[in-house]
C-alpha positions as CSV (number, residue, x, y, z in Angstrom):
1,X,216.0,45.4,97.8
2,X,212.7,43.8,96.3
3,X,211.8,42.2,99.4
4,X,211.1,45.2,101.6
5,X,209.5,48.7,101.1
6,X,211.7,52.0,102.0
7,X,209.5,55.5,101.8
8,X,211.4,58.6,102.4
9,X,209.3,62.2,102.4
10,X,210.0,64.6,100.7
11,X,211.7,63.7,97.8
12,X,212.3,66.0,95.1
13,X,210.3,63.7,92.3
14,X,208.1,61.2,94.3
15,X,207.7,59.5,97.9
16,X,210.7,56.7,97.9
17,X,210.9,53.1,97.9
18,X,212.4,49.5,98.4
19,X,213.0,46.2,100.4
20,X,211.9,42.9,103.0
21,X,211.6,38.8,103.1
22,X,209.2,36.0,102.1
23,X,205.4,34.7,102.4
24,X,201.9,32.7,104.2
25,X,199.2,31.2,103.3
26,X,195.7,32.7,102.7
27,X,193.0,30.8,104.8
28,X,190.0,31.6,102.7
29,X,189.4,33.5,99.6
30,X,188.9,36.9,99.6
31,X,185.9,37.9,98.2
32,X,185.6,38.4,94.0
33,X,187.1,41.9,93.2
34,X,184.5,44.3,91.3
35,X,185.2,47.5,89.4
36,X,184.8,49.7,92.3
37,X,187.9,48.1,94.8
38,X,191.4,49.4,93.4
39,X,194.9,48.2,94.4
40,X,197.6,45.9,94.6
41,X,198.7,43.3,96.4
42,X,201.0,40.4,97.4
43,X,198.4,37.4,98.0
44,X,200.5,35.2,99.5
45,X,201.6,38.0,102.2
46,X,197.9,38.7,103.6
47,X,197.6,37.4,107.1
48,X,195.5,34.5,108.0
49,X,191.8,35.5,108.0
50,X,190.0,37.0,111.7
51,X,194.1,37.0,112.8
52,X,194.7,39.1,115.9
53,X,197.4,40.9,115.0
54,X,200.2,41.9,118.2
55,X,201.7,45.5,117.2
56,X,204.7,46.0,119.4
57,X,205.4,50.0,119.2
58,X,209.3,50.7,120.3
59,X,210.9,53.4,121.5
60,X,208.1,56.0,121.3
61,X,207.0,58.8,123.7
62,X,203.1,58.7,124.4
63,X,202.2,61.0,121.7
64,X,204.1,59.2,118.8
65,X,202.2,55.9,120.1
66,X,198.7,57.8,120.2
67,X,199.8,59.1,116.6
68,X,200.4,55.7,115.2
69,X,197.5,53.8,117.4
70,X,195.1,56.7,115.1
71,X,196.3,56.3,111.5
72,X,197.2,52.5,111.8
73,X,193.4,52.0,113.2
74,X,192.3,54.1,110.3
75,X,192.2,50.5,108.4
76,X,190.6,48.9,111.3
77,X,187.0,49.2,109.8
78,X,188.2,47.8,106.3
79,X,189.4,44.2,107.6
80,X,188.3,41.3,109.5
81,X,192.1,41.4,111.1
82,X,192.0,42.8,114.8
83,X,194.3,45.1,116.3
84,X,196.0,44.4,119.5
85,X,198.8,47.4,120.9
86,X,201.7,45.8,123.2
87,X,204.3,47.1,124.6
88,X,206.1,44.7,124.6
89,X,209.0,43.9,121.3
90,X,207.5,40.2,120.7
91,X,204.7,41.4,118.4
92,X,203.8,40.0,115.3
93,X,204.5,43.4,113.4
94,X,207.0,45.5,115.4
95,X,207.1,49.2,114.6
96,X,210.2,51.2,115.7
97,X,210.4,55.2,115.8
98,X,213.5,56.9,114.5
99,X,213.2,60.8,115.6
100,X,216.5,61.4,113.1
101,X,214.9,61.3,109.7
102,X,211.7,61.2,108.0
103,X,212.3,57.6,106.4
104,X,210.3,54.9,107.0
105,X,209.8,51.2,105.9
106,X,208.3,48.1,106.5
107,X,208.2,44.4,105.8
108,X,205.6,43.4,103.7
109,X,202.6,41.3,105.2
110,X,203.7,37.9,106.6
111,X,207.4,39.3,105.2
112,X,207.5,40.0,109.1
113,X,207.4,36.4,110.3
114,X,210.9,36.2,108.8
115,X,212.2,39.0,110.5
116,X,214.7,38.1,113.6
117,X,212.4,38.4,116.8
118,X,214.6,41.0,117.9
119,X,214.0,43.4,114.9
120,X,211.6,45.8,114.0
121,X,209.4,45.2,111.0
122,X,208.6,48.5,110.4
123,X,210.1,51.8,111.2
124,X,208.6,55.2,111.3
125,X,210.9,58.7,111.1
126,X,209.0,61.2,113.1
127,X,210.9,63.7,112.0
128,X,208.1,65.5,110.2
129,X,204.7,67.3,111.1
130,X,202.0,65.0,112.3
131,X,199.8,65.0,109.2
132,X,203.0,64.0,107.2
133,X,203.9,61.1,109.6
134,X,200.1,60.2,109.5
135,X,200.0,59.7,106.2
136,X,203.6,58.0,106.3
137,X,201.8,55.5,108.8
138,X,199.3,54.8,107.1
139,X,201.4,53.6,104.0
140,X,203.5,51.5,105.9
141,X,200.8,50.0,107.2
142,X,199.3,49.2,103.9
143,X,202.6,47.6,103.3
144,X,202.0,45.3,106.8
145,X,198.7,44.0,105.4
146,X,200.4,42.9,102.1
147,X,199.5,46.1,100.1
148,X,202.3,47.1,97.3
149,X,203.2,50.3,95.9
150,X,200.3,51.4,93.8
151,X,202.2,53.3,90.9
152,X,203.8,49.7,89.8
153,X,200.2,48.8,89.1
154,X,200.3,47.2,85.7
155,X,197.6,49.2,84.4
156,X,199.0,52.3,85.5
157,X,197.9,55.1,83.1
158,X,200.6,57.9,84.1
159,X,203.3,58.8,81.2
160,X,206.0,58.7,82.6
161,X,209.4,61.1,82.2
162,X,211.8,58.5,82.4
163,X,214.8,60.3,81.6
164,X,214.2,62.8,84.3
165,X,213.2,60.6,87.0
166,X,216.8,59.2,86.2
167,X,218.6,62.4,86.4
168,X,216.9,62.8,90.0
169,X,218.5,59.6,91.0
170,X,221.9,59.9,89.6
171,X,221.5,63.1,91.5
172,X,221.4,61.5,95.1
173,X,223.9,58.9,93.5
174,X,221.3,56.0,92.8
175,X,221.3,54.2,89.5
176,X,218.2,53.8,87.0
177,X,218.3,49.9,87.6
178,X,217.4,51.6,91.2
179,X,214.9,53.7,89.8
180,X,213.6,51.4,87.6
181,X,212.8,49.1,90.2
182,X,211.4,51.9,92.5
183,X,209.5,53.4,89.9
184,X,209.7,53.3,86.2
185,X,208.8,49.2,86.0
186,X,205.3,48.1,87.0
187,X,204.3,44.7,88.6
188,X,204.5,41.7,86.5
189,X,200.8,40.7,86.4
190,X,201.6,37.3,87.9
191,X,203.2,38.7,90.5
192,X,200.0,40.4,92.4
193,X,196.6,40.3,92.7
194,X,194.8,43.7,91.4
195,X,191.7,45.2,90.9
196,X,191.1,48.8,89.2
197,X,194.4,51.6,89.1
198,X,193.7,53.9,91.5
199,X,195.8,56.8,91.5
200,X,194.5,58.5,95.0
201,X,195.9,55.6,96.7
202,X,197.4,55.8,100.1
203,X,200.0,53.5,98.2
204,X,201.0,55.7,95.3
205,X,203.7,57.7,95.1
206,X,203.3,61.5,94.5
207,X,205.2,62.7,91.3
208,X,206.5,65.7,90.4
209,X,205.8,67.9,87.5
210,X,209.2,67.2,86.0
211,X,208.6,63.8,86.2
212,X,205.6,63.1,84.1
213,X,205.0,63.9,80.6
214,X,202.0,66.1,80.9
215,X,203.7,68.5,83.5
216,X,201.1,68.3,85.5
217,X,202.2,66.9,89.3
218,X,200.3,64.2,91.1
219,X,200.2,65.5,95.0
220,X,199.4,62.3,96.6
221,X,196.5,61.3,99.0
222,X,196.6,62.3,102.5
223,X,194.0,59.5,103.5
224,X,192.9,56.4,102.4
225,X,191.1,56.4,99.5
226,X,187.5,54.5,99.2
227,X,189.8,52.4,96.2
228,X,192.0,51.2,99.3
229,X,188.9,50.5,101.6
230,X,187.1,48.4,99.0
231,X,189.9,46.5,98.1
232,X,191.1,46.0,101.9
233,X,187.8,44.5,101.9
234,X,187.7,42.3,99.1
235,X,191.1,41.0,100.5
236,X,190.4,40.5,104.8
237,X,186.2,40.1,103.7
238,X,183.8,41.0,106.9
239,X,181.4,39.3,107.9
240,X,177.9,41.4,108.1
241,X,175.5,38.7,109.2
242,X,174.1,39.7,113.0
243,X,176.1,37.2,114.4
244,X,179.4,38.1,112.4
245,X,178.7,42.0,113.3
246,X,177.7,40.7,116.9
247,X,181.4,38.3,116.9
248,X,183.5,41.4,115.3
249,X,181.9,43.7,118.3
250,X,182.6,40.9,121.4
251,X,186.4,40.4,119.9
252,X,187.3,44.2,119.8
253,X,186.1,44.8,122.8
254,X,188.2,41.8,124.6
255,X,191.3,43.0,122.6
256,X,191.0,46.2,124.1
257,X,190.4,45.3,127.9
């Protein structure tokens, strides 16, 4: 369950959570993290710096594909990786649509190299209004460049009301190790590399009233925060020299001939 990331919207307390496989090297150092980049992150998932990334989108009419295409490339300007759409299922990140539920999940980062050729590494349930599956997209995505779940931060400031958040599982017949793992627990600070807790992430969970102490709900973000720019930068660094701006321009313009 800890290797891969589940999200299913709506759920009564919070945006839900889970699963995927294992890791890649780094090929340069991202960039010192300052107070103003916020978020988490596996940093032996990230992709290989300047990587043109192959997104294979399955079983989707044109308008789902246009849908995803918008809120994946929302990240675009945030990261020296490059974007390429396919059609075809041998992609390097493989995203599936499921028109039955609302679900979704993906592998985390270079989790998807692990992932048999002929399975997706992501799926999206579009069965929700656009802006929800938007937002839903751009999470996953997060996931796909090696972001975690920003409510596990280990700083995390929100009290939580554990004994609730339990009752809502044990009420869709989950356990609390379940929702300990999903929720409750935080990141070991070994396990990630973090700057600043940001809680308008694209990556954190919204929480009910009911489920934190001071009664007062956290709604969630509906776009990426300028906490999950910064640190997308500090962790895929650009390169703004003339001829790093000029190199950026000449590769996204072959990509999309």
């Amino acid at each position: 369950m800890d290797l891969m990331t589940l999200n299913i919207l709506p759920s009564p307390a919070y945006t839900h959570s889970a699963h995927a496989p294992l890791a890649a090297p780094v090929e340069s150092p991202p960039l010192p993290l300052t107070r103003n980049k916020r978020g988490v992150a596996s940093p032996n998932k990230t992709w290989p710096q300047h990587s043109v990334l192959n997104i294979s989108l399955l079983n989707m009419t044109q308008e789902q594909k246009n849908l995803t295409k918008q809120n994946i490339n929302k990240w675009a300007p945030h990261t020296n990786l490059y974007f390429k759409f396919i059609d075809t299922p041998n992609g390097d990140i493989r995203i599936t649509a499921n028109n039955d539920t609302s679900a979704a999940w993906s592998n985390v980062g270079t989790d998807a190299r692990n992932t048999p050729p002929v399975e997706p590494t992501m799926s999206i349930g579009f069965a929700n209004s656009p802006v929800a599956v938007g937002v839903k997209i751009q999470h996953e995505f997060g996931h796909a460049l090696g972001l975690r779940h920003e409510h596990k931060h280990p700083d995390r400031t929100l009290e939580l009301n554990k004994e609730n958040i339990y009752k809502d599982y044990e009420s869709r017949n989950k356990t609390r190790r379940q929702a300990n793992h999903d929720i409750v627990h935080t990141f070991q600070r070994e396990e990630v590399k973090t700057s600043g807790y940001d809680r308008n992430s694209i990556m954190h969970y919204r929480f009910s009233a009911s489920t934190l102490k001071d009664g007062n709900p956290l709604v969630g973000n509906t776009q990426l925060s300028e906490g999950d720019k910064h640190f997308m930068q500090s962790l895929y660094p650009l390169n703004n020299s003339l001829l790093g701006k000029l190199l950026n321009t000449a590769m996204r313009v072959i990509i999309r001939a």
